[in-house]
mmCIF file as gemmi writes it, N, C-alpha and C atoms, coordinates in Angstrom:
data_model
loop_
_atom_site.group_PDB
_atom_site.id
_atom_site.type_symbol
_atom_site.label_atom_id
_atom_site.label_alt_id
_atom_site.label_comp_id
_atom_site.label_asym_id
_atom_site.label_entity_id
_atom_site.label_seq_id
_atom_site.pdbx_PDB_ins_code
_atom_site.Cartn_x
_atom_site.Cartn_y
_atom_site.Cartn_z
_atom_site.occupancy
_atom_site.B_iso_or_equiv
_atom_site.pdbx_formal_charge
_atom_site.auth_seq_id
_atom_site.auth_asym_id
_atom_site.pdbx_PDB_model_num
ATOM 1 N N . UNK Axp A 1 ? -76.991 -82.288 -32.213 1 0 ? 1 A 1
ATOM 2 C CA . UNK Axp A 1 ? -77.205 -82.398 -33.615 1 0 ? 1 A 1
ATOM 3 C C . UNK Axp A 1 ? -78.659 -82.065 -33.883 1 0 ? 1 A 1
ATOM 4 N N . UNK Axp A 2 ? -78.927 -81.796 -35.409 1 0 ? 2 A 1
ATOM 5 C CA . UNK Axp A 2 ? -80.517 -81.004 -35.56 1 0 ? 2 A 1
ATOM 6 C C . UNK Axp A 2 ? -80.514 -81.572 -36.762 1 0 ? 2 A 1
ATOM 7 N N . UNK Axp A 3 ? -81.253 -82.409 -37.254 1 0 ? 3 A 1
ATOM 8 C CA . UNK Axp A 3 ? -81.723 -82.283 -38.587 1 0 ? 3 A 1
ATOM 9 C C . UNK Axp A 3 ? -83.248 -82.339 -38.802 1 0 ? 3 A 1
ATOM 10 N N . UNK Axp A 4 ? -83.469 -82.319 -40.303 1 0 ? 4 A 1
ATOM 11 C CA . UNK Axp A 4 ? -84.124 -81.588 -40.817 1 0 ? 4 A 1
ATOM 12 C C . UNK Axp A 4 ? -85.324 -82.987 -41.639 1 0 ? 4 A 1
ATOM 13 N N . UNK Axp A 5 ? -86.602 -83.149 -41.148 1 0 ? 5 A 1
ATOM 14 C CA . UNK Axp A 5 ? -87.436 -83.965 -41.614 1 0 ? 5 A 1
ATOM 15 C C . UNK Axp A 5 ? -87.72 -84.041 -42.629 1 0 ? 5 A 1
ATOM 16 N N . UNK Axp A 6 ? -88.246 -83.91 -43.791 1 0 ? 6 A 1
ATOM 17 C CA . UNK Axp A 6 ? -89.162 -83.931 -44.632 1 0 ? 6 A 1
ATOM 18 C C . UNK Axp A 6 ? -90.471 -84.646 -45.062 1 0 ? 6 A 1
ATOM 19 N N . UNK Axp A 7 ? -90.542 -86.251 -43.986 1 0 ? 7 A 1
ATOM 20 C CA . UNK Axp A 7 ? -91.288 -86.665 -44.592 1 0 ? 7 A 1
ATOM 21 C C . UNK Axp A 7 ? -92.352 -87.258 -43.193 1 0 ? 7 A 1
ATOM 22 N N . UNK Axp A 8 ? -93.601 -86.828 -43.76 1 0 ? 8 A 1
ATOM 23 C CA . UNK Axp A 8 ? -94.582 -87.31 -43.132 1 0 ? 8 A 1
ATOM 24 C C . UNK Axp A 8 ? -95.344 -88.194 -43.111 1 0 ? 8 A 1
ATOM 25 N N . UNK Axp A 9 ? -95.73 -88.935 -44.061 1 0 ? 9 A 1
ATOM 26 C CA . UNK Axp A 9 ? -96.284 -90.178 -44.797 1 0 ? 9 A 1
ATOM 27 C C . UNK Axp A 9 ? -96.909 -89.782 -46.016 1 0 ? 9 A 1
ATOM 28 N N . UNK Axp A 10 ? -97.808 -90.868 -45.872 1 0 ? 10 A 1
ATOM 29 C CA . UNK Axp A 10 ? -98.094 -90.833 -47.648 1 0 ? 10 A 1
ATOM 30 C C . UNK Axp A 10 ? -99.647 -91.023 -47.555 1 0 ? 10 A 1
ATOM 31 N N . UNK Axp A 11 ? -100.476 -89.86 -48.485 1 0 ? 11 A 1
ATOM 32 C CA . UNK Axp A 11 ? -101.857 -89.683 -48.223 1 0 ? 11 A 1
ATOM 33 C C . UNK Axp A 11 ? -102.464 -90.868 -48.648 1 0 ? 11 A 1
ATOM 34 N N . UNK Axp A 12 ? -104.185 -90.534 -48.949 1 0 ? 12 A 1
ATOM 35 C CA . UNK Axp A 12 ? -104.659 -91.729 -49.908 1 0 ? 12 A 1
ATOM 36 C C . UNK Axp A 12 ? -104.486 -92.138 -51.142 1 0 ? 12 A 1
ATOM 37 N N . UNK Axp A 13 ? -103.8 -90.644 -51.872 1 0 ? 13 A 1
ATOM 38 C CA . UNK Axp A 13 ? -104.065 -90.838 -53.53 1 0 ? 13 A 1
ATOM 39 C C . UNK Axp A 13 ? -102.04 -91.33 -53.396 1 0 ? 13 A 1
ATOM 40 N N . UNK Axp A 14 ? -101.399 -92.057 -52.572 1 0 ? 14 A 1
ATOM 41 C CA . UNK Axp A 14 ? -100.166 -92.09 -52.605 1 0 ? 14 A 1
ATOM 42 C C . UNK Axp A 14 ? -99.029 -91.282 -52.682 1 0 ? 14 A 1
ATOM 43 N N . UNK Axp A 15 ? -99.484 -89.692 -52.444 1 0 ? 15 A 1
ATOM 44 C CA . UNK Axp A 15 ? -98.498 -88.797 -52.122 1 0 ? 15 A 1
ATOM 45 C C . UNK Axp A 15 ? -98.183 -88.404 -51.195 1 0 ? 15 A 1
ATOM 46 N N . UNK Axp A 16 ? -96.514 -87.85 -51.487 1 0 ? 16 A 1
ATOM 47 C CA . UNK Axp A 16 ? -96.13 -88.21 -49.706 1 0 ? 16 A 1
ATOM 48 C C . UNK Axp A 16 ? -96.401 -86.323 -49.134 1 0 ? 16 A 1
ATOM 49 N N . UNK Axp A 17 ? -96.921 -86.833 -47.977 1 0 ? 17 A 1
ATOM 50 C CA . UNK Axp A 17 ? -97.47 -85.304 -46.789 1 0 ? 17 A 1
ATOM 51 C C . UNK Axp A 17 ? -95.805 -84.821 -46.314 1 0 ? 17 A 1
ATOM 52 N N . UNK Axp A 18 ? -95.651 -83.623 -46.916 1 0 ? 18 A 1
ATOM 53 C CA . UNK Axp A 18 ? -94.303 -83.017 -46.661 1 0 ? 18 A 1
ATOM 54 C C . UNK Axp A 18 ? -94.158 -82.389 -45.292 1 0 ? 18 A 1
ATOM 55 N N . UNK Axp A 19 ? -93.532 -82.144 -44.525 1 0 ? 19 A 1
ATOM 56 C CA . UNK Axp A 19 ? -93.095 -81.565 -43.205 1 0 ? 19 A 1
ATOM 57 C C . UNK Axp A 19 ? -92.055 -81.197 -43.442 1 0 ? 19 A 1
ATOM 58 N N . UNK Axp A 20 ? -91.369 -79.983 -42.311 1 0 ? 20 A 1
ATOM 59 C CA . UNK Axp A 20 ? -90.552 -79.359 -42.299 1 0 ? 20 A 1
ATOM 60 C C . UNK Axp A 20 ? -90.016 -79.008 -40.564 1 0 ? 20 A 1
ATOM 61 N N . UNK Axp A 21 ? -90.324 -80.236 -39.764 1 0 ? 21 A 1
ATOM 62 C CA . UNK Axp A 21 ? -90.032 -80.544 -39.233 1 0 ? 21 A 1
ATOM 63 C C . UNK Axp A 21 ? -88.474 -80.44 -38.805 1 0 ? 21 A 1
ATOM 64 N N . UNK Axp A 22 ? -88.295 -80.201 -37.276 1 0 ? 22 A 1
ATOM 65 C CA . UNK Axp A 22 ? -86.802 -80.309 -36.869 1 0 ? 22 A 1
ATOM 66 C C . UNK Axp A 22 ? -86.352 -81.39 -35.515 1 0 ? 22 A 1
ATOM 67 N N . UNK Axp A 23 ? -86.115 -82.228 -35.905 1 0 ? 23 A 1
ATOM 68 C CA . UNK Axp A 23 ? -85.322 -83.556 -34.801 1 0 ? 23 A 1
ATOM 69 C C . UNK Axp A 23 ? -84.104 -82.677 -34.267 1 0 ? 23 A 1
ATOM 70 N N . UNK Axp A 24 ? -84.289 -83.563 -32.769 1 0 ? 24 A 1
ATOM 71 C CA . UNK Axp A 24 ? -82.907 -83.099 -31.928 1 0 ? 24 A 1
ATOM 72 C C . UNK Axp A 24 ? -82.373 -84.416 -31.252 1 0 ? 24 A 1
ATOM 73 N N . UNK Axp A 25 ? -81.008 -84.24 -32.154 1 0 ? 25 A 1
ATOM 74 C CA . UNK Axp A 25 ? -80.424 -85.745 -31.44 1 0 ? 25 A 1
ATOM 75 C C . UNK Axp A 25 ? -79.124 -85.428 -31.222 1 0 ? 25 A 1
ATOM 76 N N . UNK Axp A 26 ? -78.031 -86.42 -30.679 1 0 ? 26 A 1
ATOM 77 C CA . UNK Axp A 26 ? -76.896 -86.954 -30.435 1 0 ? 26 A 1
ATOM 78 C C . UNK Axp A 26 ? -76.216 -87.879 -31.251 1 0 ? 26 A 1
ATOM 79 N N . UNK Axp A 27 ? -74.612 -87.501 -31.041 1 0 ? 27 A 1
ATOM 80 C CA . UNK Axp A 27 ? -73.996 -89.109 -32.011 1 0 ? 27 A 1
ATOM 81 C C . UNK Axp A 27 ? -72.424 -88.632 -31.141 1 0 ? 27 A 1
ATOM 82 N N . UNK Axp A 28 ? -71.933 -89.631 -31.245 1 0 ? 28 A 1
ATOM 83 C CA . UNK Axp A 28 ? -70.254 -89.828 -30.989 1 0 ? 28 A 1
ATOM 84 C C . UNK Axp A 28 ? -70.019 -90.777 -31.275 1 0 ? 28 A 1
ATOM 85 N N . UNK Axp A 29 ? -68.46 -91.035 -31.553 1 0 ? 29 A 1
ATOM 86 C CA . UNK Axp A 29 ? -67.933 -92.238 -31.864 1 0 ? 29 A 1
ATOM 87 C C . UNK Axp A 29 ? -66.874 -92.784 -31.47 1 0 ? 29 A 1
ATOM 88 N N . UNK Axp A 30 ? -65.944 -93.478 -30.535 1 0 ? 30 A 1
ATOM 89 C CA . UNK Axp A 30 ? -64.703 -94.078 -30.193 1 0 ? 30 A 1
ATOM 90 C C . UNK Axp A 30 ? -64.185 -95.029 -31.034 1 0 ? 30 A 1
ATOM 91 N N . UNK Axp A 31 ? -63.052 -94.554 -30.708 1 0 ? 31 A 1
ATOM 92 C CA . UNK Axp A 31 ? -62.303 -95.662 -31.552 1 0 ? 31 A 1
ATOM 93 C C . UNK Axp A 31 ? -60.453 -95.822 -31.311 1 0 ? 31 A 1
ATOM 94 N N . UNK Axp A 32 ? -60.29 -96.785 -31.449 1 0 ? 32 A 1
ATOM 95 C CA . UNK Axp A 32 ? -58.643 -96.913 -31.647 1 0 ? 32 A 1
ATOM 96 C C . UNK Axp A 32 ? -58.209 -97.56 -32.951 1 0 ? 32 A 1
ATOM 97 N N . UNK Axp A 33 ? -56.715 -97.161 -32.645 1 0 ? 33 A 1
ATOM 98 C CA . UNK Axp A 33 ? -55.887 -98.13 -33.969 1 0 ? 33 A 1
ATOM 99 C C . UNK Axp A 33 ? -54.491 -98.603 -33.367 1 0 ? 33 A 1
ATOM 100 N N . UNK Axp A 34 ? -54.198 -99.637 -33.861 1 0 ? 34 A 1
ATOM 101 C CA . UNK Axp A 34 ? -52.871 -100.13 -33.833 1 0 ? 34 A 1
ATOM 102 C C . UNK Axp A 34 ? -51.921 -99.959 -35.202 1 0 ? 34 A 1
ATOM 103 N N . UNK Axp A 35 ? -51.044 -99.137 -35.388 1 0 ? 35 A 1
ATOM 104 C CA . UNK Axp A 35 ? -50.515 -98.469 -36.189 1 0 ? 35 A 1
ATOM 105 C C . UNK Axp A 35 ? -48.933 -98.857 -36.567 1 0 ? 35 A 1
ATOM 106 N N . UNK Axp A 36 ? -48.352 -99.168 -37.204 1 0 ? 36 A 1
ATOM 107 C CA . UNK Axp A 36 ? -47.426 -100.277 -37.694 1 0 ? 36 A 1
ATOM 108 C C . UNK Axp A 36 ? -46.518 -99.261 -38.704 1 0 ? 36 A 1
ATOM 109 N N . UNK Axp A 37 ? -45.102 -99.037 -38.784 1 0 ? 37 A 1
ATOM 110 C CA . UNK Axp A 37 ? -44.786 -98.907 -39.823 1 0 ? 37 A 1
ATOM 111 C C . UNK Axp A 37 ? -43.186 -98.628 -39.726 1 0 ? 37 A 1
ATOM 112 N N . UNK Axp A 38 ? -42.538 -97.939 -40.866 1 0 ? 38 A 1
ATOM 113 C CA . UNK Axp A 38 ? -40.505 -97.485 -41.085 1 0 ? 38 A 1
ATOM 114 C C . UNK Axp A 38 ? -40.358 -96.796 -41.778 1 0 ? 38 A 1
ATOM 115 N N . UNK Axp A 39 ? -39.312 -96.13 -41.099 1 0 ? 39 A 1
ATOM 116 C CA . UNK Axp A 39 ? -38.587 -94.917 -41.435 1 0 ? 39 A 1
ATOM 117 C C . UNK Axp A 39 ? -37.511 -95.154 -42.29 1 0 ? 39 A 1
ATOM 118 N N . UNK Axp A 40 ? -37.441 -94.313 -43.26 1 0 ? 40 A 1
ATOM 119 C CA . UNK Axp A 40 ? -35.8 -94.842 -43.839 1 0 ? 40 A 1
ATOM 120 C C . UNK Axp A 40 ? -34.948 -93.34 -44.414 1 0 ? 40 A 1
ATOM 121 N N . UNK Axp A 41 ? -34.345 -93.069 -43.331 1 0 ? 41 A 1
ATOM 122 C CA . UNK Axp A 41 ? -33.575 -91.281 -43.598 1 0 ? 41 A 1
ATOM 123 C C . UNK Axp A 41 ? -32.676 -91.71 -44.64 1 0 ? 41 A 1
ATOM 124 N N . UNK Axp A 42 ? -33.161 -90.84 -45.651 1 0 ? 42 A 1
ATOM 125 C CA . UNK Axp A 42 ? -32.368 -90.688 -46.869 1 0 ? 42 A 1
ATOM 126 C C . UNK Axp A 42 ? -31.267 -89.76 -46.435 1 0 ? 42 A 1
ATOM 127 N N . UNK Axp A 43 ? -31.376 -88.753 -45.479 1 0 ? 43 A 1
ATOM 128 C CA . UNK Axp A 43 ? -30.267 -87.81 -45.064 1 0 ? 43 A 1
ATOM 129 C C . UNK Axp A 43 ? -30.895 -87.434 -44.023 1 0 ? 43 A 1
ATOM 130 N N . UNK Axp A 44 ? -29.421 -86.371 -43.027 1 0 ? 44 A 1
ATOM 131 C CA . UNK Axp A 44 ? -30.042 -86.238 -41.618 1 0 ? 44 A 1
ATOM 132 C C . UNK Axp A 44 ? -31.273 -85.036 -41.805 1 0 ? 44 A 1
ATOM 133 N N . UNK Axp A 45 ? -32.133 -84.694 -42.79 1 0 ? 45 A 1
ATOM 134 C CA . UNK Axp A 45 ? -33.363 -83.98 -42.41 1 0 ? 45 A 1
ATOM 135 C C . UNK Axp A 45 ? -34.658 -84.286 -43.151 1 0 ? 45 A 1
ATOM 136 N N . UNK Axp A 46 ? -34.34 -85.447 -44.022 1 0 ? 46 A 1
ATOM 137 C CA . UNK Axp A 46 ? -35.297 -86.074 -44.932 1 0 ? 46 A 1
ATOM 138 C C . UNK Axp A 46 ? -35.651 -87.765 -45.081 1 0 ? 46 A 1
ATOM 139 N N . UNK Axp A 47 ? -36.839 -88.277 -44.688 1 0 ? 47 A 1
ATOM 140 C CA . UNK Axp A 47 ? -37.122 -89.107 -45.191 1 0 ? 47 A 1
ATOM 141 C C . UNK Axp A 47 ? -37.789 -89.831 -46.27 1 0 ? 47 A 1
ATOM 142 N N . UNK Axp A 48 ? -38.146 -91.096 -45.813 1 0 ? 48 A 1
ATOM 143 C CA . UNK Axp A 48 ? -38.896 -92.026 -46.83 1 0 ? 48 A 1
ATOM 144 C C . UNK Axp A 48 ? -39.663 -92.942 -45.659 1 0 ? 48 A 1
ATOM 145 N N . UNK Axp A 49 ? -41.144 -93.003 -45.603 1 0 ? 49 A 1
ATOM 146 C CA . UNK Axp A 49 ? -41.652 -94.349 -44.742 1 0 ? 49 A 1
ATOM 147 C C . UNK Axp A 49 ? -42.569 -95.124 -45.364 1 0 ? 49 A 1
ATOM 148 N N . UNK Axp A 50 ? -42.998 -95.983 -44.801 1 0 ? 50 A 1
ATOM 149 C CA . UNK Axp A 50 ? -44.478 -96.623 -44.626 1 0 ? 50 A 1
ATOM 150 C C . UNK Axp A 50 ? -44.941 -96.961 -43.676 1 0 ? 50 A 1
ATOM 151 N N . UNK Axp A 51 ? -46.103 -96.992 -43.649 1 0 ? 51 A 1
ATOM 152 C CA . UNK Axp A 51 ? -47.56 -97.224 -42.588 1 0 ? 51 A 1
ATOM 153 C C . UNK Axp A 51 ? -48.395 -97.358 -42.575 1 0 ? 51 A 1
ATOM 154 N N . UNK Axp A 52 ? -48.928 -98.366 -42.132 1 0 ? 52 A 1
ATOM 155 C CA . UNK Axp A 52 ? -50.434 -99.604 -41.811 1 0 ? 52 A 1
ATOM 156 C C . UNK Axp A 52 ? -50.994 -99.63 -40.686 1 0 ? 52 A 1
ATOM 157 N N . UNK Axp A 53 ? -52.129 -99.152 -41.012 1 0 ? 53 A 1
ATOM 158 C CA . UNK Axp A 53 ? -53.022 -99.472 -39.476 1 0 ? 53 A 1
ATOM 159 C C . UNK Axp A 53 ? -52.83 -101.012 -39.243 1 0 ? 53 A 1
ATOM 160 N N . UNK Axp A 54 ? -52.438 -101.972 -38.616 1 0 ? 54 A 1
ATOM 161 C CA . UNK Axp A 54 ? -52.558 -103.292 -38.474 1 0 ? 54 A 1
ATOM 162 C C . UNK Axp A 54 ? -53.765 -103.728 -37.94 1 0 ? 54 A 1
ATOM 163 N N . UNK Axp A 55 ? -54.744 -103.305 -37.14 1 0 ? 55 A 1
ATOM 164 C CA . UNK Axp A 55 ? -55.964 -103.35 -36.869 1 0 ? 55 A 1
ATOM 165 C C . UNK Axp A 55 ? -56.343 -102.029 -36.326 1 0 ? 55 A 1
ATOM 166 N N . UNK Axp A 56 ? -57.73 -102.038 -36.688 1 0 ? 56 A 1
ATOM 167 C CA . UNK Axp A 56 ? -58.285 -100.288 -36.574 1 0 ? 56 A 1
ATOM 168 C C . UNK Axp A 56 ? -60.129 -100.512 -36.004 1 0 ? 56 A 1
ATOM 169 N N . UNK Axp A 57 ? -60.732 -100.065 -34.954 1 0 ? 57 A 1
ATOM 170 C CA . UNK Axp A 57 ? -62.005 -100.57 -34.218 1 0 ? 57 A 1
ATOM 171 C C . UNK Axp A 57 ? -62.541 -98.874 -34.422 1 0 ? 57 A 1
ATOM 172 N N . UNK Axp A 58 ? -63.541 -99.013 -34.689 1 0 ? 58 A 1
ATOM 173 C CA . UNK Axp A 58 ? -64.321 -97.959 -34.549 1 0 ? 58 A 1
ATOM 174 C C . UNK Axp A 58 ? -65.762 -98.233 -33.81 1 0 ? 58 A 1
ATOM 175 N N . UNK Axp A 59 ? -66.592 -97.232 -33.094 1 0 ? 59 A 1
ATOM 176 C CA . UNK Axp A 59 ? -67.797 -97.937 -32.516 1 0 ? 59 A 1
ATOM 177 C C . UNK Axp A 59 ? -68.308 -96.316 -32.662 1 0 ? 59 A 1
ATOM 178 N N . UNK Axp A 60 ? -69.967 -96.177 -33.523 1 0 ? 60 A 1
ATOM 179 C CA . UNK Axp A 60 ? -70.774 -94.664 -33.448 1 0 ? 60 A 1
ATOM 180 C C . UNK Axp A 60 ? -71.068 -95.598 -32.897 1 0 ? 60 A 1
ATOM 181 N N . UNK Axp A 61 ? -72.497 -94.002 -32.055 1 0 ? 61 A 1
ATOM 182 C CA . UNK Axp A 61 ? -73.736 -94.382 -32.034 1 0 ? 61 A 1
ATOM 183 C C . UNK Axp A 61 ? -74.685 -92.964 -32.297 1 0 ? 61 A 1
ATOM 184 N N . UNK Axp A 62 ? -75.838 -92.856 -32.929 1 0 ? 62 A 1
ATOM 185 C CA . UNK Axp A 62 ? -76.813 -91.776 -32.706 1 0 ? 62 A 1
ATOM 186 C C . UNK Axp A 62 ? -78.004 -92.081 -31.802 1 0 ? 62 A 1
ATOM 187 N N . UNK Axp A 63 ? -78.42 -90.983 -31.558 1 0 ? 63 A 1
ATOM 188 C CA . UNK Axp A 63 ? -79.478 -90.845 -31.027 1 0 ? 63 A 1
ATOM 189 C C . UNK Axp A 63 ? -80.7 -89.9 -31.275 1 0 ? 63 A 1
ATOM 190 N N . UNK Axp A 64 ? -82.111 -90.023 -32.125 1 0 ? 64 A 1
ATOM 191 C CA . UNK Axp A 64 ? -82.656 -88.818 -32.381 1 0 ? 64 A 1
ATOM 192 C C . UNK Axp A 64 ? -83.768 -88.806 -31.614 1 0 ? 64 A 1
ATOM 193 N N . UNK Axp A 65 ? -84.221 -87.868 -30.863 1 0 ? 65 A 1
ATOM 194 C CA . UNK Axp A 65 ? -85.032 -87.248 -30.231 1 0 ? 65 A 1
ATOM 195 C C . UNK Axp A 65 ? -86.678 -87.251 -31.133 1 0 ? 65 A 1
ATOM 196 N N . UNK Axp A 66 ? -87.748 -87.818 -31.45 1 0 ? 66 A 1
ATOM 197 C CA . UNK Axp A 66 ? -88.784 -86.915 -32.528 1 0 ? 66 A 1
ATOM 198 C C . UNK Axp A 66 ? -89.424 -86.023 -31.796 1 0 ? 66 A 1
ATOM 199 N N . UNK Axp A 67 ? -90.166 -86.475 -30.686 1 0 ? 67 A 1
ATOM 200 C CA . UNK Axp A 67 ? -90.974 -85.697 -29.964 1 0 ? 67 A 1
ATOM 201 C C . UNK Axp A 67 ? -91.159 -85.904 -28.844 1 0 ? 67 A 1
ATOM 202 N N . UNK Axp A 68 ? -91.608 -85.197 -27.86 1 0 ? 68 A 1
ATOM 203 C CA . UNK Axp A 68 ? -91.812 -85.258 -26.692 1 0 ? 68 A 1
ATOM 204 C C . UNK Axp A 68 ? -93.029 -86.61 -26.291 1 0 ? 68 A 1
ATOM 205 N N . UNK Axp A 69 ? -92.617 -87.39 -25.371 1 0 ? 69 A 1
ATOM 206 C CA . UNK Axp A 69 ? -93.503 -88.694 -25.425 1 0 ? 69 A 1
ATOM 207 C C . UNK Axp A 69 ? -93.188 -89.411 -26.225 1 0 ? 69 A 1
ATOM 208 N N . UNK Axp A 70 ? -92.63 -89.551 -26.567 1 0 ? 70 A 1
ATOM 209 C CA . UNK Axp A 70 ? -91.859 -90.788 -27.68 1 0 ? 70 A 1
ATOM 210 C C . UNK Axp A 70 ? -90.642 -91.49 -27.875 1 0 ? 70 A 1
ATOM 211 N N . UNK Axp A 71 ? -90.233 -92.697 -27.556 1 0 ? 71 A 1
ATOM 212 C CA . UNK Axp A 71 ? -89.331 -92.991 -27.115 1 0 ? 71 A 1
ATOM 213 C C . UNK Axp A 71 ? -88.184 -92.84 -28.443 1 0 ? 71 A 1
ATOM 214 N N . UNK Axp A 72 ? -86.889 -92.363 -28.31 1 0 ? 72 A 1
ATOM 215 C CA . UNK Axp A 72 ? -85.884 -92.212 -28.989 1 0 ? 72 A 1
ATOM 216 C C . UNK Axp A 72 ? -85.66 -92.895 -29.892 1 0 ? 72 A 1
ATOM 217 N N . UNK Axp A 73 ? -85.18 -92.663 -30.987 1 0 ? 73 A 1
ATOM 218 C CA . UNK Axp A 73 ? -84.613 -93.775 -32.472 1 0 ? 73 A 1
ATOM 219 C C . UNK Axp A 73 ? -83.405 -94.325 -32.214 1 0 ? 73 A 1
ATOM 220 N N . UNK Axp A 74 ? -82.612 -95.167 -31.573 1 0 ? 74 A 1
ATOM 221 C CA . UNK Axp A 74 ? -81.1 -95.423 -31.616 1 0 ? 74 A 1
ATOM 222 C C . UNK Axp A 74 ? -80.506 -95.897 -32.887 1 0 ? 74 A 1
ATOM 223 N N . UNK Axp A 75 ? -79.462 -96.066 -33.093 1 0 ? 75 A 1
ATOM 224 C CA . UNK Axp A 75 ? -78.712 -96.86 -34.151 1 0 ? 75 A 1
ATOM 225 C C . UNK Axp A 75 ? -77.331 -96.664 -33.544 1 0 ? 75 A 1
ATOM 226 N N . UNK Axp A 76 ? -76.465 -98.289 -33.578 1 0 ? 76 A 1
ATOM 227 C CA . UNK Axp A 76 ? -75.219 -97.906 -33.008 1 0 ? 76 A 1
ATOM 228 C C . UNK Axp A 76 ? -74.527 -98.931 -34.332 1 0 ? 76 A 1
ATOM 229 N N . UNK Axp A 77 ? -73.33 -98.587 -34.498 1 0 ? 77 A 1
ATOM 230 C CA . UNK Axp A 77 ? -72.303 -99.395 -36.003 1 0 ? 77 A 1
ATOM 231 C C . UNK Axp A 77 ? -70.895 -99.502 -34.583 1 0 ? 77 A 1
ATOM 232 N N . UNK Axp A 78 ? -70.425 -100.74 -35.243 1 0 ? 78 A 1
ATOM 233 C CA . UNK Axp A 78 ? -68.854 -101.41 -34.579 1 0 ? 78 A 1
ATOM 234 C C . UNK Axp A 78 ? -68.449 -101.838 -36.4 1 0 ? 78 A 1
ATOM 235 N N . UNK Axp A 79 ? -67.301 -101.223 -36.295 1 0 ? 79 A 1
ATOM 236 C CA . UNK Axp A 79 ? -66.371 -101.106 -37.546 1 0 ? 79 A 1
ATOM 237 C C . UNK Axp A 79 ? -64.702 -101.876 -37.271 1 0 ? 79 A 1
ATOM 238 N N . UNK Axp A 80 ? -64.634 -103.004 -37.66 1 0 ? 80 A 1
ATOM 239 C CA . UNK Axp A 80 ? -63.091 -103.56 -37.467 1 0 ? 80 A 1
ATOM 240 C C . UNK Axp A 80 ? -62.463 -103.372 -38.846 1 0 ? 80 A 1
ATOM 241 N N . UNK Axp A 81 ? -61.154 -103.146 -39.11 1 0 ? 81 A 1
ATOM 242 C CA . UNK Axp A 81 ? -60.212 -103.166 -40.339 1 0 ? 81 A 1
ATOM 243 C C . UNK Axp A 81 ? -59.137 -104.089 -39.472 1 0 ? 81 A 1
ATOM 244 N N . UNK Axp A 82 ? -58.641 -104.677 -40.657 1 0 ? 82 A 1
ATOM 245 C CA . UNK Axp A 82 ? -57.115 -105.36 -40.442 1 0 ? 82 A 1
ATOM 246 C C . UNK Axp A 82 ? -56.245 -105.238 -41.731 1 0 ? 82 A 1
ATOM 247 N N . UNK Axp A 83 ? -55.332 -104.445 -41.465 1 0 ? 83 A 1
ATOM 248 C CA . UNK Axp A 83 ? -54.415 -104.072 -42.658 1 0 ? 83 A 1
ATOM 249 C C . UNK Axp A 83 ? -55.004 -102.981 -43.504 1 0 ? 83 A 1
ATOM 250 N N . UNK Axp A 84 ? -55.395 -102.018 -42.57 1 0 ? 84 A 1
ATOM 251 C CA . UNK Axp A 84 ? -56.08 -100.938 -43.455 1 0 ? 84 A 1
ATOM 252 C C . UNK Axp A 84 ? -55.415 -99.903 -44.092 1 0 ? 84 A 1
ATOM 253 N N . UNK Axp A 85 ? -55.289 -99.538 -44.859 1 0 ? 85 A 1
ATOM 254 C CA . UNK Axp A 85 ? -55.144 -97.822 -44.898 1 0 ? 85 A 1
ATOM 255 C C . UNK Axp A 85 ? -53.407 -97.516 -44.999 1 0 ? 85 A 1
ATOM 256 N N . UNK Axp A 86 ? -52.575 -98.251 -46.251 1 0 ? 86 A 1
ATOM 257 C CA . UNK Axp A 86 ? -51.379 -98.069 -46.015 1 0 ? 86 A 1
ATOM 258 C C . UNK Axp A 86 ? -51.109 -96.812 -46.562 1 0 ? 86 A 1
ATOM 259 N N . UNK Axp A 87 ? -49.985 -96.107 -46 1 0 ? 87 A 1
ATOM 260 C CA . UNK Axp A 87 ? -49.82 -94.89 -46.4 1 0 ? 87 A 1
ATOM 261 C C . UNK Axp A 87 ? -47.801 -94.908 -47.286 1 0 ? 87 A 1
ATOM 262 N N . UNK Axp A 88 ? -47.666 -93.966 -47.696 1 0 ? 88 A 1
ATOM 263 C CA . UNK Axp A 88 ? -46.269 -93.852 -48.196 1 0 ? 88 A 1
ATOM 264 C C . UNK Axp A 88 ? -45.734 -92.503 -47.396 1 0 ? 88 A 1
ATOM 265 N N . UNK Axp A 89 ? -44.673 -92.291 -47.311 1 0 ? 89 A 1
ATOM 266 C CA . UNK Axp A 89 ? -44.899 -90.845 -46.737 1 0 ? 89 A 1
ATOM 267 C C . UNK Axp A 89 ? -42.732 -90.589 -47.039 1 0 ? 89 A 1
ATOM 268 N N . UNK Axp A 90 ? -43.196 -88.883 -46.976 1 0 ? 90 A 1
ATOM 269 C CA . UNK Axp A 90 ? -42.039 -88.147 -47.536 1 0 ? 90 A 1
ATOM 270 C C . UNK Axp A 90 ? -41.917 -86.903 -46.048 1 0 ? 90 A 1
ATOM 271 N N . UNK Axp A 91 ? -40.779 -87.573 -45.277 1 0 ? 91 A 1
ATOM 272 C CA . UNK Axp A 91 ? -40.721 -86.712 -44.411 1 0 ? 91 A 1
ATOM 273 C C . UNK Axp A 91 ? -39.655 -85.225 -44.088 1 0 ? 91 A 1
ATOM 274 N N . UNK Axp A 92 ? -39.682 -84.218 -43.176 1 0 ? 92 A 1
ATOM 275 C CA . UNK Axp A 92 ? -38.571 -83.559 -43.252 1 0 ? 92 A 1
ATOM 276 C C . UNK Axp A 92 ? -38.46 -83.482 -42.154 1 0 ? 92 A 1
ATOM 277 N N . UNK Axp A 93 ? -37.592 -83.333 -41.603 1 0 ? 93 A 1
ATOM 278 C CA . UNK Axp A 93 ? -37.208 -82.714 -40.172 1 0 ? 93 A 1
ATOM 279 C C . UNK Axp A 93 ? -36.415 -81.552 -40.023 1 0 ? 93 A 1
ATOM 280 N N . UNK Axp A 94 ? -36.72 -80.815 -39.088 1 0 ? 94 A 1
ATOM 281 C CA . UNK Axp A 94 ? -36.453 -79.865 -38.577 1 0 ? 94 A 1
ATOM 282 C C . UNK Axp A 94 ? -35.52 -79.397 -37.562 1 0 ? 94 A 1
């Protein structure tokens, strides 16, 4: 990943010293879900369902690089849902 700085600090008269600076970092994220739900065939090639994540874990993390000699910025997030995200759904089969 690469982004893009802009800011350098802020002089004496309180304006901020612009840069154009480029960071080089990392990020990924794992995760699972436990996924819950029913089918109901209206006929043999069409349905009707629903579905609920019943619990859903997510875990990022980044990592940005500034400069050489300087130790790395981390930030890591853990994300739980329970009963997230119900869906309706209109199926066909084939």
């Amino acid at each position: 990943m690469e982004i893009a700085d802009g800011f350098r600090g802020v002089d004496d008269d309180g304006e901020v010293i612009p840069t154009y600076d480029t960071r080089r970092g990392e990020a990924y994220g794992l995760g699972g879900s436990i996924v819950g739900g029913i089918d109901y065939y209206l006929s043999e090639g069409m349905f009707l369902g629903i579905e609920i994540k019943a619990f859903n874990y997510m875990y990022n993390a980044k990592r940005v690089f500034h400069q050489s000699g300087m130790e790395a910025q981390d930030a890591a997030t853990h994300n739980t849902a329970f009963l997230s995200q119900p869906v309706i759904k209109l199926g066909f089969r084939f």
